[in-house]
N, C-alpha and C positions, 0 to 999 in steps of 0.2 A: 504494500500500500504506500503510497507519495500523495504528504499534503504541502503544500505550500507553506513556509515557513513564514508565520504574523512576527516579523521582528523589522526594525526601523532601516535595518540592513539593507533587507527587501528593497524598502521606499524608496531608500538614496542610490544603489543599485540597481533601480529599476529601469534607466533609461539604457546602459550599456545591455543591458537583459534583453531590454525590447531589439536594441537593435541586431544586436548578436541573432536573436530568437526568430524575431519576423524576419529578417532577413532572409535566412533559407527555407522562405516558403517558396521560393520560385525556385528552388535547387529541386530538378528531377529524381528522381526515388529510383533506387537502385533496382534492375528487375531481377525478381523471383531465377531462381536455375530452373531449367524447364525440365518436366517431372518432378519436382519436388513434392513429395506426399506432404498431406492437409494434415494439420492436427488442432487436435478441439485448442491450443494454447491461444489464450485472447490474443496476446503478443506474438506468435508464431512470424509474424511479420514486422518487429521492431525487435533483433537481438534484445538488446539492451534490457529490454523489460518481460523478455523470456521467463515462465517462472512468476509471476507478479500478478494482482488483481486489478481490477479494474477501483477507482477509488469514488465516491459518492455515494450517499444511502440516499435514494427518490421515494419522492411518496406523493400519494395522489390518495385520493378523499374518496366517498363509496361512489359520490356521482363523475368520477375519473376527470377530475378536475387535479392538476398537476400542483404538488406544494411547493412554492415558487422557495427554497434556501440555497446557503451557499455550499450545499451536498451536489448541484447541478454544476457550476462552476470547480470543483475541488474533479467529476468525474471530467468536466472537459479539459481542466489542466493536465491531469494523468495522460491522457491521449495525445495532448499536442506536446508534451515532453518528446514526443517520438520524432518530432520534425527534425528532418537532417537526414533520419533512415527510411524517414515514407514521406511523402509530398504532403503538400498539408489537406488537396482533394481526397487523397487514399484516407487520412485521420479523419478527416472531414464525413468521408462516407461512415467509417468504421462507428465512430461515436452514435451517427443515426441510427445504426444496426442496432447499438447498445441500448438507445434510447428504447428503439421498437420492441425490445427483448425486454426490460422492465417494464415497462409501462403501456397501459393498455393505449386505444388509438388516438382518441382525443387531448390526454396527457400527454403522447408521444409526441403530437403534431405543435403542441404548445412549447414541449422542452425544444426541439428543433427549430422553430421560429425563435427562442433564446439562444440557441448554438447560434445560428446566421448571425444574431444581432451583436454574440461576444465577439466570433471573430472579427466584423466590420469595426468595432470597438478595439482591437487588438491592433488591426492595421494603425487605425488611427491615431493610437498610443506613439506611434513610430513619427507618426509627423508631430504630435504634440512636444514630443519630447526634441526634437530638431530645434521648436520654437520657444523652448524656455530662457528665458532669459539668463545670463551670467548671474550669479549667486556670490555675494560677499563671503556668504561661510556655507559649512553643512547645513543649520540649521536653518537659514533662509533659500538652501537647497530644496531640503524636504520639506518646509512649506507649500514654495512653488507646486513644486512637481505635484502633492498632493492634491492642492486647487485645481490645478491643471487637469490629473487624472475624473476630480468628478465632475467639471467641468465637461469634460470629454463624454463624461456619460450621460450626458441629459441628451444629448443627442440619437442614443441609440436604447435609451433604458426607461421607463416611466418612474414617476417618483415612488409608487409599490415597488417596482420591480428593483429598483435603484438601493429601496432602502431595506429589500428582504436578501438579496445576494449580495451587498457592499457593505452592509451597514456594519459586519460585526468586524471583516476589515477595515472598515474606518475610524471605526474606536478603537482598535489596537493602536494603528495609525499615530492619531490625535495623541493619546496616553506616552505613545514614546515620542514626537514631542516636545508635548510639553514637560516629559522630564529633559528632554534633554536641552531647553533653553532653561530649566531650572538649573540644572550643571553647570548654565555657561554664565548664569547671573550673578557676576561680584558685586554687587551691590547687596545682597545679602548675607546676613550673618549665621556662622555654621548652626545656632538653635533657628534662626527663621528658614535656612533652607530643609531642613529636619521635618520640622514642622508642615511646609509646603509637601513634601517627600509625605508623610503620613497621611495629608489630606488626599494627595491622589491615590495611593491606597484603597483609602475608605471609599473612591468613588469608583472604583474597577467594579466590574458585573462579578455574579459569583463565577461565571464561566471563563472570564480573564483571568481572573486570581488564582483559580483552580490551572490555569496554561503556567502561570507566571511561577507557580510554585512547583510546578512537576517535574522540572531538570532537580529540585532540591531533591525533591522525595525519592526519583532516582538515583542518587549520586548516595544520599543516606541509605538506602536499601543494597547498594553495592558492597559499601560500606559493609554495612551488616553480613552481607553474604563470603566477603572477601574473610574478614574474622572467622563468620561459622566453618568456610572451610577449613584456618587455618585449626580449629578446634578438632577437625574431624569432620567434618559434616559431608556427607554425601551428596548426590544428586538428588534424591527424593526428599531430603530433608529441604537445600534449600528453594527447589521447585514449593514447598510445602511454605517454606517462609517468603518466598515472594507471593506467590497465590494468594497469600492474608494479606498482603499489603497490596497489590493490586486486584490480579483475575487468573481462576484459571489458563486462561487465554492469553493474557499477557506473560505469563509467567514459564507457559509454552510455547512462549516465541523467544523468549528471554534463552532457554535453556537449547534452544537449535542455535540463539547467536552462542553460546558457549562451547557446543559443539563444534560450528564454523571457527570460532577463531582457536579453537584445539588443534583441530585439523589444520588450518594456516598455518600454527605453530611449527609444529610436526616436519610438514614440507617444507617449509623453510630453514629449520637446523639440519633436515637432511640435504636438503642444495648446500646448502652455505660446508657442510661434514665434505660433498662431491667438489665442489668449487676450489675449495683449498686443497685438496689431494690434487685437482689437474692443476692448479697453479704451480703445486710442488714438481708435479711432471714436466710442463711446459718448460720450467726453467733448469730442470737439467737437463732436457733436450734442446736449452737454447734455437729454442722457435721465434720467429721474428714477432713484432708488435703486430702485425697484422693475421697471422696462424693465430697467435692466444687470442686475441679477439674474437676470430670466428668459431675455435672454439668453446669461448667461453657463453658464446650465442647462442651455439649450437646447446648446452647444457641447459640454461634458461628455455631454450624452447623445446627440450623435453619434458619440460616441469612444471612450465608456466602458460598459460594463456598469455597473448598481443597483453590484453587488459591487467592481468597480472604481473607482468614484466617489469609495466611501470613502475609498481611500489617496490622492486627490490633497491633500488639505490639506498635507501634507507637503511637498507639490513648488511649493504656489502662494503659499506666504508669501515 
């Protein structure tokens, strides 16, 4: 699952994003190898997301009237992440499929008149963002741009539609901010900026505050976990002690990233165990710089995926 990340980052980052992003919607889509067997994989046709679910939870009402949230946007971000490996018509279709696949007809026919309208909003974002004005700092950066972004949307979104799929991103928005001209204001003193600091707080939703604190609760649950193992603790123990603090479900997703990065481990002390044995070789067969090179290529691409390759640097200095 890929949700878009609500942090200020986002905001100020948004224009290199755009351009980066809509940019290769006009870059053609690599074709299929001919015969290539079908397979039910949603992403079968974006590597990258191989493996991976579709993200938004849709809902529609018993008279199949489509619940207009920002689960409809969160499912067309997922899809257009894929731009680069599919054309943004191929994502374009595939989303509608998805639509037609949840939601009955009239639902469907509403969420897809929202598809049209986000993409044309998406394009738009690329000229908006050309036309922003120079910015004295970040934070009269992320002003701008924000004005600018809902600005941009009145033009393709109604003020329901605007303020049931933007709205909870634009309090995250706002909130960060205005801490962050609180940050920048020396004219207050450390109890009045304190004070300020606690006021915004108090005015976060409980569904903010519940975001804002979850990297804690995680990091303290690690915590906890990294201890109980050093105690002894098993895998079912601490699957059992995350479980109470999150979810079953989360705690079985928790305990496959523990797996993968076991496994990572593993491959990687065994490369790095082969890597120095042929380097010991190499250099008493005095092989030029360009033999240990390709041998040392060659090693990495028995062990590593293109994708994988890249993060060795890290591990072979």
């Amino acid at each position: 699952m890929r949700r878009p990340a609500r942090t200020l980052g986002y905001l100020l980052l948004a224009g290199l994003a755009a351009l980066a992003l809509y940019g290769s919607w006009q870059q053609p889509a690599a074709s299929a190898a001919p015969g290539a067997a079908r397979t039910p994989d949603y992403f079968a046709f974006v590597p990258s997301m191989a493996g991976t679910r579709p993200d938004g939870n849709l809902g529609q009402s018993s008279a199949d009237q489509l619940s207009i949230t920002p689960e409809l946007l969160y499912l067309f971000d997922y899809y257009l992440a894929g731009l680069g490996e599919q054309s943004l018509e191929a994502l374009r279709a595939e989303i509608r499929r998805e639509l037609e696949r949840r939601l009955a007809r009239a639902a469907a026919r509403e969420a897809q008149r929202l598809l049209d309208a986000y993409l044309d909003y998406k394009r738009a974002l690329v000229d908006t963002e050309r036309m922003l004005p120079a910015a004295k700092d970040a934070l009269q950066g992320a002003r701008q741009r924000l004005q600018a972004m809902q600005q941009t949307r009145r033009q393709y979104f109604s003020d329901a539609e605007i303020a049931a799929l933007f709205g909870a991103s634009d309090a995250y928005d706002e909130d960060a901010i205005a801490r962050m001209a609180l940050s920048a204001d020396k004219t207050l003193s450390e109890a009045e900026r304190q004070q300020r600091w606690q006021a915004l707080d108090a005015a976060l939703r409980p569904d903010q505050r519940s975001e804002r604190e979850a990297p804690a609760r995680v990091l303290t649950m690690e915590q906890a976990v990294a201890q109980a193992r050093a105690e002894g603790a098993g895998d079912n123990e601490v699957y059992r002690l995350r479980a109470s603090a999150f979810s079953p479900a989360a705690a079985a997703r928790l305990a496959e990233l523990d797996r993968e990065q076991a496994s990572w481990q593993q491959r990687i002390a065994s490369y790095l165990a082969q890597r120095q044995q042929l380097l010991q070789r190499l250099q008493h067969a005095e092989h030029g710089a360009d033999q240990q090179q390709l041998a040392l290529q060659q090693l990495r691409a028995a062990a590593f995926s293109a994708e994988e390759q890249l993060r060795l640097g890290a591990y072979e200095q």
